[in-house]
Backbone of each chain as ProteinMPNN parsed JSONL, in Angstrom:
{"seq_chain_A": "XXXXXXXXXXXXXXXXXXXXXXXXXXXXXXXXXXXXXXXXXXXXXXXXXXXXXXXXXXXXXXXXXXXXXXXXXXXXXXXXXXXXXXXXXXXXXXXXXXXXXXXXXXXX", "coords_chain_A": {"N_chain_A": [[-18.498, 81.364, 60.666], [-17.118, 84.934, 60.894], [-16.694, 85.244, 58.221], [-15.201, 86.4, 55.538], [-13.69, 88.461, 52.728], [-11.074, 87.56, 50.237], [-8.948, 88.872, 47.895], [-7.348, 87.956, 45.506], [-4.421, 89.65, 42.919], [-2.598, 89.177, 40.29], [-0.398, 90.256, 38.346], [1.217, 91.757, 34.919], [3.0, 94.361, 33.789], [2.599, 97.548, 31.869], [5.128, 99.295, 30.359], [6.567, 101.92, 31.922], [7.387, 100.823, 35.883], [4.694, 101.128, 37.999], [3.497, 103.372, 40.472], [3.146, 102.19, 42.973], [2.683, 102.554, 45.676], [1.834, 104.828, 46.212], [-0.443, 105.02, 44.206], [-2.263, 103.353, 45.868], [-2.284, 104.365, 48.206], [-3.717, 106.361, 47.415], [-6.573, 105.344, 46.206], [-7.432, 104.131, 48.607], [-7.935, 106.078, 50.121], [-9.87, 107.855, 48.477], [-11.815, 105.917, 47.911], [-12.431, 105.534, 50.3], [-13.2, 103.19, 52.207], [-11.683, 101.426, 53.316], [-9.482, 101.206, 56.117], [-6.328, 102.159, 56.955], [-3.973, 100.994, 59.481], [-1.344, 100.528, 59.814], [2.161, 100.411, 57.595], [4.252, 98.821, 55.953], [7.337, 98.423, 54.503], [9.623, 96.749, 52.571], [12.363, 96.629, 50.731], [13.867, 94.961, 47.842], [17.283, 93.784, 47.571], [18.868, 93.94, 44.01], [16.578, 94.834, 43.104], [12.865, 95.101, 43.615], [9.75, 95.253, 45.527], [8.423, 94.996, 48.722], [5.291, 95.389, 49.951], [2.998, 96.544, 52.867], [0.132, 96.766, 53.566], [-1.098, 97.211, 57.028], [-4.177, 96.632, 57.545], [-7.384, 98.099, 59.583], [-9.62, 96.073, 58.704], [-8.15, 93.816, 58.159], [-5.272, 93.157, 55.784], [-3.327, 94.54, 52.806], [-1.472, 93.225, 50.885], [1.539, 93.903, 48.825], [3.752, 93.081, 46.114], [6.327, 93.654, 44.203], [8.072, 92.889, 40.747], [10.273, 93.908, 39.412], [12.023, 93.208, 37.449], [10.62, 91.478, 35.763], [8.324, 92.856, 34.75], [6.264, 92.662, 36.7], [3.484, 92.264, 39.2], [2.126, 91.594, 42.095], [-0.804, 91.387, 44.225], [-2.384, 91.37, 47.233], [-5.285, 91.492, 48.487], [-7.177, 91.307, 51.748], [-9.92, 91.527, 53.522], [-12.165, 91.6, 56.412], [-15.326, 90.918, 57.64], [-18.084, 92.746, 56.328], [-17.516, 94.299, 54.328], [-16.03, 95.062, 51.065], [-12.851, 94.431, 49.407], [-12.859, 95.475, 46.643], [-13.837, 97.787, 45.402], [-11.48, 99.239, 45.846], [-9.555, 98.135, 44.87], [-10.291, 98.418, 42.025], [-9.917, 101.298, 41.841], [-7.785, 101.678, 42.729], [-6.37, 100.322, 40.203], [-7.13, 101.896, 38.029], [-5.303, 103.901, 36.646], [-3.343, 101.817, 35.547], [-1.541, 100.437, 32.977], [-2.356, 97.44, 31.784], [-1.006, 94.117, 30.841], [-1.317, 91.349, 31.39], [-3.655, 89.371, 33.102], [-4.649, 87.666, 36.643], [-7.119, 87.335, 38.45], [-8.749, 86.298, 41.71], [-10.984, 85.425, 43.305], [-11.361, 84.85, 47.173], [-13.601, 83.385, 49.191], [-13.253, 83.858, 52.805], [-13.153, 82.056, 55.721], [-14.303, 80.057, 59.045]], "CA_chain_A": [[-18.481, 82.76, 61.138], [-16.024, 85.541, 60.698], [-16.455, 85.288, 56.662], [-13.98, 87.365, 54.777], [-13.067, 87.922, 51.315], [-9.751, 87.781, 49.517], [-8.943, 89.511, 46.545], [-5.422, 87.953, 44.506], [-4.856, 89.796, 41.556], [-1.558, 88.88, 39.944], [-0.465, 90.765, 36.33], [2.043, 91.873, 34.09], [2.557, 95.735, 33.4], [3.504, 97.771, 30.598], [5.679, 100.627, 30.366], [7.479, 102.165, 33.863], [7.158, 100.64, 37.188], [4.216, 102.023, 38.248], [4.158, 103.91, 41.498], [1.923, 101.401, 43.873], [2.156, 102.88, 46.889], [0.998, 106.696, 45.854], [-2.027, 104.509, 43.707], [-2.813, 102.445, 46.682], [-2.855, 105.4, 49.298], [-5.057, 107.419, 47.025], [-7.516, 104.565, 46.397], [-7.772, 103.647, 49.352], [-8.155, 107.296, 50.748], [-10.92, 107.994, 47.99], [-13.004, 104.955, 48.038], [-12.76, 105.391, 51.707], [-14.388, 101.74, 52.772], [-10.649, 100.26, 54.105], [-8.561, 101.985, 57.264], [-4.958, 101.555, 57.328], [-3.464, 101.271, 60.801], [0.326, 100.283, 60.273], [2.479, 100.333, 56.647], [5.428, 98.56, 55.917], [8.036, 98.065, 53.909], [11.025, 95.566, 52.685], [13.596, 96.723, 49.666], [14.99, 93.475, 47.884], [18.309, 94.36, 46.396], [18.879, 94.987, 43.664], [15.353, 95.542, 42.849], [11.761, 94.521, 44.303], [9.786, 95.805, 47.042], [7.106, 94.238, 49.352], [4.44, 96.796, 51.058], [2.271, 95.417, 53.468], [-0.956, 97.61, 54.679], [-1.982, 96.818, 57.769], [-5.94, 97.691, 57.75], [-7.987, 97.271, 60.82], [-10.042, 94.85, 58.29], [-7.083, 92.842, 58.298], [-4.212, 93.425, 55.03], [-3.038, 94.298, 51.705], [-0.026, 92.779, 50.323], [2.227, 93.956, 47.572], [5.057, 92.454, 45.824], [6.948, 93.621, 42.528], [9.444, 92.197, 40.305], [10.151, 94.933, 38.187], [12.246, 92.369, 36.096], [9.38, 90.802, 34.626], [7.227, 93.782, 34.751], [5.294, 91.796, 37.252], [3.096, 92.372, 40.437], [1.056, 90.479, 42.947], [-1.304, 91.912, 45.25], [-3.491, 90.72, 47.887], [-6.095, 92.142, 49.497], [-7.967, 90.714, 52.593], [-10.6, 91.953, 54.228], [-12.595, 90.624, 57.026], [-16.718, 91.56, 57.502], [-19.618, 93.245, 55.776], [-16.642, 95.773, 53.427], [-14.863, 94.072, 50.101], [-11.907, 94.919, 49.034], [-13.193, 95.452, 45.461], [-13.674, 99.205, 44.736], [-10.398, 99.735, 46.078], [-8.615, 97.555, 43.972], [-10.418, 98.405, 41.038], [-9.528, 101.946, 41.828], [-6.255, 101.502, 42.126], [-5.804, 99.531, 39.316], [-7.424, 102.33, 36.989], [-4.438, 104.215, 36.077], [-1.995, 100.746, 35.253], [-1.437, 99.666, 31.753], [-2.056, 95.826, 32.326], [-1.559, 93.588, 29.53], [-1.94, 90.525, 31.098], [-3.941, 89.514, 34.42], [-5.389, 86.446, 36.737], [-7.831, 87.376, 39.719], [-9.249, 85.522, 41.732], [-11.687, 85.973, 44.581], [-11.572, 83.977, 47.551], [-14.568, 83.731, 50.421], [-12.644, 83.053, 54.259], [-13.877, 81.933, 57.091], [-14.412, 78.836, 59.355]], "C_chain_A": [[-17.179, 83.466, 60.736], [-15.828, 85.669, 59.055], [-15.876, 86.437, 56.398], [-13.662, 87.479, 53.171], [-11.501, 88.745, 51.2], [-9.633, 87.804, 48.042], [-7.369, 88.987, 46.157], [-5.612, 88.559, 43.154], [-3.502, 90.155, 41.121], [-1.687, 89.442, 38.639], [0.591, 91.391, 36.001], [1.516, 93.483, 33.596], [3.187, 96.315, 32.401], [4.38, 98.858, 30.959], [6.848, 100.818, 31.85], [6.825, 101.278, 34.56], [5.614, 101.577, 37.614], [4.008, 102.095, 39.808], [2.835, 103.762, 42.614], [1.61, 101.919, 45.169], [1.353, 104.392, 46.92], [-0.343, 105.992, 45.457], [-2.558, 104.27, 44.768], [-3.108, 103.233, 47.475], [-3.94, 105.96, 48.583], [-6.346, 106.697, 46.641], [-8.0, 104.284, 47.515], [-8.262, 105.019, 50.414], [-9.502, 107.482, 49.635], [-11.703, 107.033, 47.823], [-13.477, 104.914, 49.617], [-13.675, 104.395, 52.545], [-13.191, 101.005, 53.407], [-9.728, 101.356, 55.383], [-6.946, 101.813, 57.392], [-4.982, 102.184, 58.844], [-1.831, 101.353, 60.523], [0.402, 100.503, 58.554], [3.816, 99.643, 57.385], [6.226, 98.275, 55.072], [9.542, 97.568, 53.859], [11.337, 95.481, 50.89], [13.937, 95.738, 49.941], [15.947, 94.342, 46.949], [18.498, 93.651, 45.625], [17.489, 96.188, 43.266], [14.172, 94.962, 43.84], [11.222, 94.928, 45.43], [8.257, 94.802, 47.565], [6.577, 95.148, 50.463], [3.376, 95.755, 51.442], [1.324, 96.576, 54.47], [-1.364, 97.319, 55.718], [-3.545, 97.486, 57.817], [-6.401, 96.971, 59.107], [-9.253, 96.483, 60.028], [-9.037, 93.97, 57.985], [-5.813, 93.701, 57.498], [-4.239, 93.524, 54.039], [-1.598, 94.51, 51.859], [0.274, 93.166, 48.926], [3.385, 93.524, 46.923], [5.293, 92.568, 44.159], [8.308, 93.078, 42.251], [9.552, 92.786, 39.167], [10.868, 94.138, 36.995], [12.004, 92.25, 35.483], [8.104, 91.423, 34.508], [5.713, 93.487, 35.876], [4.664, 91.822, 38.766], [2.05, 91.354, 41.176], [0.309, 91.112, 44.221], [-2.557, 90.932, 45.964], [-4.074, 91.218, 48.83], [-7.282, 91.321, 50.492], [-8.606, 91.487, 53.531], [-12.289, 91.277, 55.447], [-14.089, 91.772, 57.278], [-17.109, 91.768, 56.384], [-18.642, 93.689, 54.106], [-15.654, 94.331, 52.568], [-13.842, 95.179, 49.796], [-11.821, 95.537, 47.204], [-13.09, 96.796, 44.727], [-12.264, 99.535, 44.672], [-9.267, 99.298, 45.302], [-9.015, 97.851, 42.754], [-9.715, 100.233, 40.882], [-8.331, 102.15, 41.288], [-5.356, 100.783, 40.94], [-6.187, 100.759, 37.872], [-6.288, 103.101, 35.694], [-2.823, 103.159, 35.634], [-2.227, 100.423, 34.031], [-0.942, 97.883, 32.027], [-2.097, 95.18, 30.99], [-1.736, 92.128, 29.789], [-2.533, 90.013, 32.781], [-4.534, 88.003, 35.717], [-5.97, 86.942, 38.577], [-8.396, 86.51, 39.686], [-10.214, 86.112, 43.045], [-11.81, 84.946, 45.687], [-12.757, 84.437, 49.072], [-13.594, 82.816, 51.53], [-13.569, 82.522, 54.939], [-13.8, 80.656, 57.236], [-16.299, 78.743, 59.619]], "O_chain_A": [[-16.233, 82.81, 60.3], [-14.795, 86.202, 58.65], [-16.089, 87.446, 57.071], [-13.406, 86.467, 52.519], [-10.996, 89.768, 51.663], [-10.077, 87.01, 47.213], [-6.366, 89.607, 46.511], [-6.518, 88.27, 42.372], [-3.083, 91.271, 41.431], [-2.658, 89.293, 37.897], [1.174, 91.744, 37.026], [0.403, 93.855, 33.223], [4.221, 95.824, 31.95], [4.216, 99.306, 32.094], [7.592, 100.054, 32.464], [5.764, 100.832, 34.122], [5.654, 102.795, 37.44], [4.268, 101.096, 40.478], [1.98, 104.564, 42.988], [0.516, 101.791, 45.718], [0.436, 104.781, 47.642], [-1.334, 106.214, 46.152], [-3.562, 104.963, 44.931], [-4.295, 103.153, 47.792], [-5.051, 106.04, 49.109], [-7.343, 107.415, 46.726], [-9.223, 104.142, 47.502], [-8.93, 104.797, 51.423], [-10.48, 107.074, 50.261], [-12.745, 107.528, 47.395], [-14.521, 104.439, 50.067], [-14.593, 104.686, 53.311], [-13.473, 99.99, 54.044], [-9.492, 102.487, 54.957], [-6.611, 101.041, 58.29], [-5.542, 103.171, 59.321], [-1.165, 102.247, 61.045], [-0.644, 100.716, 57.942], [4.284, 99.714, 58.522], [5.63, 97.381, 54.47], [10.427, 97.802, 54.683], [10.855, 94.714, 50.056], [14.247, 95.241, 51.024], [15.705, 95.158, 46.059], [18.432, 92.476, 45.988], [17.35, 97.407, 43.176], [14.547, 94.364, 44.849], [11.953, 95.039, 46.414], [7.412, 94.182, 46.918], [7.131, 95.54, 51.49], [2.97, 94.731, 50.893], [1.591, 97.06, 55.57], [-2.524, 96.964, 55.507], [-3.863, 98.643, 58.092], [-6.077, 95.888, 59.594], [-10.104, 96.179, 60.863], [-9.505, 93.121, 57.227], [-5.285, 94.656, 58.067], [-5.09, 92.781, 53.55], [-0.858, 95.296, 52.451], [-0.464, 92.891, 47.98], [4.306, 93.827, 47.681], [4.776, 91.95, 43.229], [9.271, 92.864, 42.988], [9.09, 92.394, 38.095], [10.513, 94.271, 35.824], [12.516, 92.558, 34.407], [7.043, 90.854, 34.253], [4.575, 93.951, 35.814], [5.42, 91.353, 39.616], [1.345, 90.492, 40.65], [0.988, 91.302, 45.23], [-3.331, 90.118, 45.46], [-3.565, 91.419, 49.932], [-8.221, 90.756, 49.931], [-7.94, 92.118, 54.352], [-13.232, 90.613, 55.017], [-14.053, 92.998, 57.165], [-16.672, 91.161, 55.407], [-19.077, 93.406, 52.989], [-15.037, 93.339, 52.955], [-13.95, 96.401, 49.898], [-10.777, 95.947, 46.697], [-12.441, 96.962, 43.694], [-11.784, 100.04, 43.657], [-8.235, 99.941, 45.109], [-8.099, 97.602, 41.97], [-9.049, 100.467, 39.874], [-7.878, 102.522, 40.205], [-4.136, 100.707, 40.8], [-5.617, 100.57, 36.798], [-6.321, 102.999, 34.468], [-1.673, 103.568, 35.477], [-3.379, 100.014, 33.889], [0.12, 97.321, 32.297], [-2.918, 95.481, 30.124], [-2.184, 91.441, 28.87], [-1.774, 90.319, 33.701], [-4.917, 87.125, 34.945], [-5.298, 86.86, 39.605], [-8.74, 85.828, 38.72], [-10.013, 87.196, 43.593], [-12.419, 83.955, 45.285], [-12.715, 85.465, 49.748], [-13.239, 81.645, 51.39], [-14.768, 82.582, 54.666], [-13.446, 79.907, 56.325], [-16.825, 77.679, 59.945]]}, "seq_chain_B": "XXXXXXXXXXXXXXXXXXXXXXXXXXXXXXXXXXXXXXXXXXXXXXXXXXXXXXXXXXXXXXXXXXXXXXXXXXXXXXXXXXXXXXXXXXXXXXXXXXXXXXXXXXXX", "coords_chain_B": {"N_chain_B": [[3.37, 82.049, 33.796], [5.774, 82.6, 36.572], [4.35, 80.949, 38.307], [2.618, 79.873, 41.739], [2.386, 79.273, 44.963], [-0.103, 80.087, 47.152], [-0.951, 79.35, 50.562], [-4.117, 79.553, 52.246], [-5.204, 79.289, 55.849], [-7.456, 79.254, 58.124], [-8.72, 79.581, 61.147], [-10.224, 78.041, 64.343], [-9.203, 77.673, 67.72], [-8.475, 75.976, 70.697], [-8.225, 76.48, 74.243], [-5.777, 78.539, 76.141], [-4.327, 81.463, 73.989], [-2.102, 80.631, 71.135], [1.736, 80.225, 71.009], [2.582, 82.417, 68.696], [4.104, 83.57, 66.478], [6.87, 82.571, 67.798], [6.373, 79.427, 67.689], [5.841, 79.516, 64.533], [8.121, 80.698, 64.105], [10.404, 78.503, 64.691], [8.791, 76.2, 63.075], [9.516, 77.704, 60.474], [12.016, 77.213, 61.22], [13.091, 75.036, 61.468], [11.622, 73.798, 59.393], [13.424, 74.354, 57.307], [12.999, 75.477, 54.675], [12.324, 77.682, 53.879], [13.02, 81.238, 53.86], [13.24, 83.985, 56.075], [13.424, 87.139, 55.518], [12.387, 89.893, 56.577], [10.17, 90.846, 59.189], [7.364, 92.288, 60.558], [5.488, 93.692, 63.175], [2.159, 94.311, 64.126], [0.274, 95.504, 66.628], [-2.99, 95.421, 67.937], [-5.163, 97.213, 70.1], [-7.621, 96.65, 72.214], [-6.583, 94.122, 71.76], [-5.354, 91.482, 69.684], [-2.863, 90.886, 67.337], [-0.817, 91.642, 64.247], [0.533, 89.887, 62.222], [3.884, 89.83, 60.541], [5.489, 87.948, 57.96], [8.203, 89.238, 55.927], [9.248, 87.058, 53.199], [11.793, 86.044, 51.456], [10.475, 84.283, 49.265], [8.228, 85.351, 49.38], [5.425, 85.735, 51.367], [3.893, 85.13, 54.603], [1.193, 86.043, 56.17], [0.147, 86.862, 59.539], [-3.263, 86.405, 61.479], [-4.779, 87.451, 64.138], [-7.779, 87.292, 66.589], [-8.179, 87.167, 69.636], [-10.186, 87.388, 70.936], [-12.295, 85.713, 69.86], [-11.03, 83.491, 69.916], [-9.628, 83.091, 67.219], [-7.749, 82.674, 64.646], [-6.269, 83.582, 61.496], [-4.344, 82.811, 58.737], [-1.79, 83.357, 56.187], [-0.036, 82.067, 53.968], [2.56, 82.441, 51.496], [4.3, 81.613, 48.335], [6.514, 82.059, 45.936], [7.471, 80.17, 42.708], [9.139, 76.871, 43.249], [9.103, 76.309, 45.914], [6.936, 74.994, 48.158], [4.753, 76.395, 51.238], [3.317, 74.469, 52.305], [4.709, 72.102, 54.184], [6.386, 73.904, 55.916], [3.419, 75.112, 56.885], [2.37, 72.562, 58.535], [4.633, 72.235, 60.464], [3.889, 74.06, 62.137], [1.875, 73.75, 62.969], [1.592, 71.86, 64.91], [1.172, 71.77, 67.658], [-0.963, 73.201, 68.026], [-4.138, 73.139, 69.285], [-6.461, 72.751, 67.399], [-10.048, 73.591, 66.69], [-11.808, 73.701, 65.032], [-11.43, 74.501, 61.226], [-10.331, 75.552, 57.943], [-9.179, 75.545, 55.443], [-7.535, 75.89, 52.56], [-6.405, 76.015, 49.513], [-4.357, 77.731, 46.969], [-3.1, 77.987, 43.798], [-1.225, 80.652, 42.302], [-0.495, 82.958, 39.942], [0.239, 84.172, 36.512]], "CA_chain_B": [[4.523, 82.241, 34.216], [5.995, 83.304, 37.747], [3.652, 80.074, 39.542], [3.224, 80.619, 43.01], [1.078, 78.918, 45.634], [-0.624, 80.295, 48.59], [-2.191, 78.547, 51.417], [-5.066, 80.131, 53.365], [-5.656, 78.615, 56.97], [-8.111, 80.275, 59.132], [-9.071, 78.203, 62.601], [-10.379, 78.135, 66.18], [-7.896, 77.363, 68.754], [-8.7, 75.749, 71.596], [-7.503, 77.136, 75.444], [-4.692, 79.446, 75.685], [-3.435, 81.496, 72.676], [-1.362, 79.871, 71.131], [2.813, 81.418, 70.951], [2.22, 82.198, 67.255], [5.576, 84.447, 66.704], [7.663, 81.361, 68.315], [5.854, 78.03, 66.716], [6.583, 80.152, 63.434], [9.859, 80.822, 63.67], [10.835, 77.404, 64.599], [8.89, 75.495, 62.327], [10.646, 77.885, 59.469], [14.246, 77.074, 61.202], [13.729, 73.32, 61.68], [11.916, 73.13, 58.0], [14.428, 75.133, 56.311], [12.314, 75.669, 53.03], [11.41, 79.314, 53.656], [13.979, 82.623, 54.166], [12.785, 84.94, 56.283], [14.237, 88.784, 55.031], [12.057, 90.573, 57.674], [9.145, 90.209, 60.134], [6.536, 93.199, 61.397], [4.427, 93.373, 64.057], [1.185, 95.14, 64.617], [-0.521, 94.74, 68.037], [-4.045, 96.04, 68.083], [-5.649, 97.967, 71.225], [-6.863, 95.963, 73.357], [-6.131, 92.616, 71.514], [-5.597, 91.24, 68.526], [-1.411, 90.689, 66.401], [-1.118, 91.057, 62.594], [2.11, 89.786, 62.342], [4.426, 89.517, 58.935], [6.571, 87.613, 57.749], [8.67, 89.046, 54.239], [10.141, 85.853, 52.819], [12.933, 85.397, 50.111], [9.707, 83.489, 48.886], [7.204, 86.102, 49.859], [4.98, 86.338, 52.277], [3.402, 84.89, 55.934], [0.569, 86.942, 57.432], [-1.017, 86.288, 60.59], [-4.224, 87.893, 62.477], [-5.205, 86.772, 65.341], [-8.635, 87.402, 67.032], [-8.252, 86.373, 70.753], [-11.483, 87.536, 71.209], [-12.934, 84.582, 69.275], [-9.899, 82.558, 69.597], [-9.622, 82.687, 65.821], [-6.382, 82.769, 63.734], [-6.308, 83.733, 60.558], [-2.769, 82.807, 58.106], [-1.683, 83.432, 54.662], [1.53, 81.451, 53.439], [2.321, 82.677, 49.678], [5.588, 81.303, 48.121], [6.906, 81.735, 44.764], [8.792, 79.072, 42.685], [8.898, 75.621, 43.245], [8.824, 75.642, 47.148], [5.437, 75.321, 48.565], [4.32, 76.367, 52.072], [2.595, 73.178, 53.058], [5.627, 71.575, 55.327], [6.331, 74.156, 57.195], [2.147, 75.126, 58.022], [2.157, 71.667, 59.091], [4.954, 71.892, 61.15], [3.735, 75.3, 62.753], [0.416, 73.655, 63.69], [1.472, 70.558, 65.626], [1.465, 71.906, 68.808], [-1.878, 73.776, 68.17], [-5.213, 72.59, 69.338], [-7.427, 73.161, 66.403], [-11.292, 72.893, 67.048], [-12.91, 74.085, 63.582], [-10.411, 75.028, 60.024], [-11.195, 76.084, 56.964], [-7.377, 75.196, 54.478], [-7.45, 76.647, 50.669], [-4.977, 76.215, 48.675], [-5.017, 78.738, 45.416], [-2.096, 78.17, 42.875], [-1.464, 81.687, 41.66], [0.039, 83.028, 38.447], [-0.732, 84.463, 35.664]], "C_chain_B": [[4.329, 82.569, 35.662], [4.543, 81.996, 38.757], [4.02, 79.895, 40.748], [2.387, 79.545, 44.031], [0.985, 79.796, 47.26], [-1.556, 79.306, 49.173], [-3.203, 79.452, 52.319], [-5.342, 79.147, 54.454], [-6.378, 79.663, 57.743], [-9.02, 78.827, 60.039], [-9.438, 78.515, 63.637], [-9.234, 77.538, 66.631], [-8.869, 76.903, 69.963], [-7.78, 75.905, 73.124], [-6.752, 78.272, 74.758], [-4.329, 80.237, 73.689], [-2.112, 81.012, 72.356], [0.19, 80.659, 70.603], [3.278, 81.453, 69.491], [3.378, 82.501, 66.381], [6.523, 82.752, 66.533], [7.283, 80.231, 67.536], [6.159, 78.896, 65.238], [7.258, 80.324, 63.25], [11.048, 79.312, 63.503], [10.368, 76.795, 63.442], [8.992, 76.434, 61.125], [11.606, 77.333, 59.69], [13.923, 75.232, 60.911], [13.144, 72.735, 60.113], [12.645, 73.093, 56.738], [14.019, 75.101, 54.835], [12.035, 76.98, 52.926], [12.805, 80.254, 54.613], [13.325, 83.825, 54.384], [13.714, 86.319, 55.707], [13.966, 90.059, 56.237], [10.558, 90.32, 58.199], [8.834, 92.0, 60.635], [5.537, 93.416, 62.139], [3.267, 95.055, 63.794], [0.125, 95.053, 65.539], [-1.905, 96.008, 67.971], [-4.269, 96.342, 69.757], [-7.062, 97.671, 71.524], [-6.222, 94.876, 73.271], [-5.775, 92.703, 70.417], [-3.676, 91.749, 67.886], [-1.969, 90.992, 65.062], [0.206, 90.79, 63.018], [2.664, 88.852, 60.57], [5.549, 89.132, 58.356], [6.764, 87.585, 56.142], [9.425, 87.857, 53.866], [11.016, 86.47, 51.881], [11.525, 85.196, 49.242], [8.675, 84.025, 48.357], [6.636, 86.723, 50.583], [4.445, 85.781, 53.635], [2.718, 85.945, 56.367], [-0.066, 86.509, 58.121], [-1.899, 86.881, 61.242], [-4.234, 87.001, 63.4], [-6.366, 87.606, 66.361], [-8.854, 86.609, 68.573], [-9.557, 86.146, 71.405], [-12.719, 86.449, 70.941], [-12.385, 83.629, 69.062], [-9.995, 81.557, 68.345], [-8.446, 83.391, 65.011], [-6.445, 82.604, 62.438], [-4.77, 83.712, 59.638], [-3.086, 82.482, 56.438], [-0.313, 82.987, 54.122], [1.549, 81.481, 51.576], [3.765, 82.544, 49.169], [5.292, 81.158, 46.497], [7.677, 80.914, 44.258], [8.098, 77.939, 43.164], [8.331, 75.35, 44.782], [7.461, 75.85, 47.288], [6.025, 75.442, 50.262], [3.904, 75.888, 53.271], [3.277, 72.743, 54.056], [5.952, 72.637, 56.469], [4.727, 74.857, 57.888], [2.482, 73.937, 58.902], [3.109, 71.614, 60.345], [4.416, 73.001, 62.457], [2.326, 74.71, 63.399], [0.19, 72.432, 63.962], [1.114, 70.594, 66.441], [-0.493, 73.165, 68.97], [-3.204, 73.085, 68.854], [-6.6, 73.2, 68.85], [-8.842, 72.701, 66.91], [-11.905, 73.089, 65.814], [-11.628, 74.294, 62.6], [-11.185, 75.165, 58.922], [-9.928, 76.017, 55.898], [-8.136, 75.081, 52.799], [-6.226, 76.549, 50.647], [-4.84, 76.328, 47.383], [-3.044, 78.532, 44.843], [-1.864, 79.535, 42.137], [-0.527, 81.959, 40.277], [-0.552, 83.694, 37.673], [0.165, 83.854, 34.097]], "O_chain_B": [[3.214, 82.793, 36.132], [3.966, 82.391, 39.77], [5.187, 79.764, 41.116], [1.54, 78.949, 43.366], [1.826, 79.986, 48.138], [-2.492, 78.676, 48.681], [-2.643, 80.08, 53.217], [-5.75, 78.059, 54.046], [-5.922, 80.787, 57.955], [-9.58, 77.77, 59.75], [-8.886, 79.535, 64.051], [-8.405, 76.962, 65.926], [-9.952, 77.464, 70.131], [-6.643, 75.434, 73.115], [-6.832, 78.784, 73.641], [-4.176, 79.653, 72.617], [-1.167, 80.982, 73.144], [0.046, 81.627, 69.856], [4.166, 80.713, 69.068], [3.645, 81.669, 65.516], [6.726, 82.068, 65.53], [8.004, 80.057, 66.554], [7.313, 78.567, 64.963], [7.562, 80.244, 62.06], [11.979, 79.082, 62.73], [11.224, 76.674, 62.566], [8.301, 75.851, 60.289], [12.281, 76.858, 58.776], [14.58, 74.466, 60.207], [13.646, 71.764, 59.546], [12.642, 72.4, 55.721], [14.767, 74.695, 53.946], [11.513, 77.426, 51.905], [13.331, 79.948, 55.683], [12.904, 84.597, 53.522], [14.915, 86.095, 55.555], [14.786, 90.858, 56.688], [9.828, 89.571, 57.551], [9.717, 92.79, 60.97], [4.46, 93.282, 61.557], [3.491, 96.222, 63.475], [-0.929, 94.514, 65.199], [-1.732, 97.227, 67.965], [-3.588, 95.737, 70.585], [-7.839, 98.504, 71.058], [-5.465, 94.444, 74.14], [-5.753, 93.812, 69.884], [-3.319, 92.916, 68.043], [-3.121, 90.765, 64.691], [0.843, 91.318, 63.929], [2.218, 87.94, 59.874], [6.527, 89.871, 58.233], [6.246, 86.846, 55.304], [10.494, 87.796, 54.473], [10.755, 87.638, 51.593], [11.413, 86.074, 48.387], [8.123, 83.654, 47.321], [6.844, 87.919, 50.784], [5.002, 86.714, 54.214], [3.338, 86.847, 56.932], [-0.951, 85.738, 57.752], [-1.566, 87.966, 61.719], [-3.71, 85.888, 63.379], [-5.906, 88.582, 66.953], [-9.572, 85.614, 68.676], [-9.961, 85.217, 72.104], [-13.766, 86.347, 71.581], [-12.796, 82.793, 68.257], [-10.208, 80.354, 68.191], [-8.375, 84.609, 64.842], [-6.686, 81.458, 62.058], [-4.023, 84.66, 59.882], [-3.923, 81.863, 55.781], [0.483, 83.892, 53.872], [0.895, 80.865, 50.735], [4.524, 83.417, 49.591], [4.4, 80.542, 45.913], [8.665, 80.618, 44.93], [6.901, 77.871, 43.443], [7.446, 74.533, 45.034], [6.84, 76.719, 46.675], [7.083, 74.971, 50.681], [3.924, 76.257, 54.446], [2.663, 72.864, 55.116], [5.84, 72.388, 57.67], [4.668, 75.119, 59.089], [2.885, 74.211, 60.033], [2.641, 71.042, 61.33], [4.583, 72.682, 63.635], [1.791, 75.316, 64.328], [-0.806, 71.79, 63.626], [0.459, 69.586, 66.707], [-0.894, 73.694, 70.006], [-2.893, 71.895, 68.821], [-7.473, 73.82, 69.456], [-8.943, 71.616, 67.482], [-12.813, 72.268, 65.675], [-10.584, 74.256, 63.251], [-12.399, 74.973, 58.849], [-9.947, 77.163, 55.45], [-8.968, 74.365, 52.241], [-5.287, 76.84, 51.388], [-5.077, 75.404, 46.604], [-2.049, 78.903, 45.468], [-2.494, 79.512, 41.079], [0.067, 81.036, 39.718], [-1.742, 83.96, 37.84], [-0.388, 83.931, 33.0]]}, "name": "protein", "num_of_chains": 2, "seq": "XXXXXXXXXXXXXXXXXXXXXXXXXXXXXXXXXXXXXXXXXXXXXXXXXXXXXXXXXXXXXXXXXXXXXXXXXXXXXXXXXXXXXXXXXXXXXXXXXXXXXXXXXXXXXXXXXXXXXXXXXXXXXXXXXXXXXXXXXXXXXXXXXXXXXXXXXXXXXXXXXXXXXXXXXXXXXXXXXXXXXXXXXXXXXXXXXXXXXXXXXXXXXXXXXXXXXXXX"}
C-alpha cells in the first residue's frame, strides 16, 4: 500500500547555470498536477545550492554543482499523480548533453 | 562521473511514533560519516513531518504518515561515503513491522 513513484534524473548542462527554481515554479504551476506547501533553501559557499519543495505529495529535491555543470533532481510523489509531466516540463528549456533517469515504484 | 548512492526505506512502525528528528541526529553524531549543513521542518495540519536534512553529502528526507504509521526516508550521498551505517544505526531502536529498502547507485 501507499505506492509512490520516484523520479531521479541526474545530468550535465551546457552553457549558463540554468535558473531551476523560476523553471521548476513555472512547471509545476502549469502542469498543475503537484502542490507545493513549504520551499527551502541551503547556499554552499562558494557555489552550489540545494532547493527542497515540499509538496503535499511528498518532495522535490534539487542539488547543483555548477563546477561540473552538473544537477541532480528528485522528485517523489506519493498516490494516483506522477511526477513526470512536471519534470519533463521543466526540463524543456535546459540544454542537456548528457543524462541518467531512472524511475523508481515506492511503497511497502 | 559524480557516483552517488541513495537509499530508499519506506516502513510500518509498530506502537508509538517513533522520535524521528532525535534517532537521526544521533545516529549521524555517533556515526560520524554524514555533515549535516542544515535541517527543515514541515509539519502538516493535523499530522504528518517532512523533515530535511541538507548534508555536506546531500540529502535526508523524511515523511511520516502517523495516520498509517508509515515512514517514508530518502538518504542520498555523494562520493565515496554511503548512507547505509548510519540508516542502520537510525533504525535500531525502531519497531519495524513491514519495509520495502532500495538502493539506486546514481550518476551519470
Amino acid at each position: 500500500m501507499i505506492k509512490s513513484t520516484h523520479i531521479i534524473f541526474d545530468f550535465f548542462y551546457e552553457g549558463e547555470m540554468p535558473h531551476i527554481e523560476q523553471l521548476m515554479d513555472k512547471a509545476i504551476e502549469s502542469v498543475g498536477e503537484l502542490t507545493i506547501v513549504d520551499k527551502f533553501h541551503h547556499y554552499f559557499n562558494p557555489q552550489g545550492l540545494s532547493l527542497v519543495y515540499i509538496l503535499a505529495e511528498s518532495h522535490i529535491s534539487i542539488h547543483t554543482w555548477e563546477e561540473y555543470n552538473y544537477i541532480s533532481i528528485d522528485m517523489y510523489t506519493c498516490g494516483e499523480v506522477s511526477p513526470k509531466n512536471t519534470l519533463d516540463k521543466f526540463l524543456e528549456k535546459i540544454k542537456i548533453t548528457k543524462h541518467n533517469k531512472q524511475i523508481i515504484t515506492r511503497g511497502v
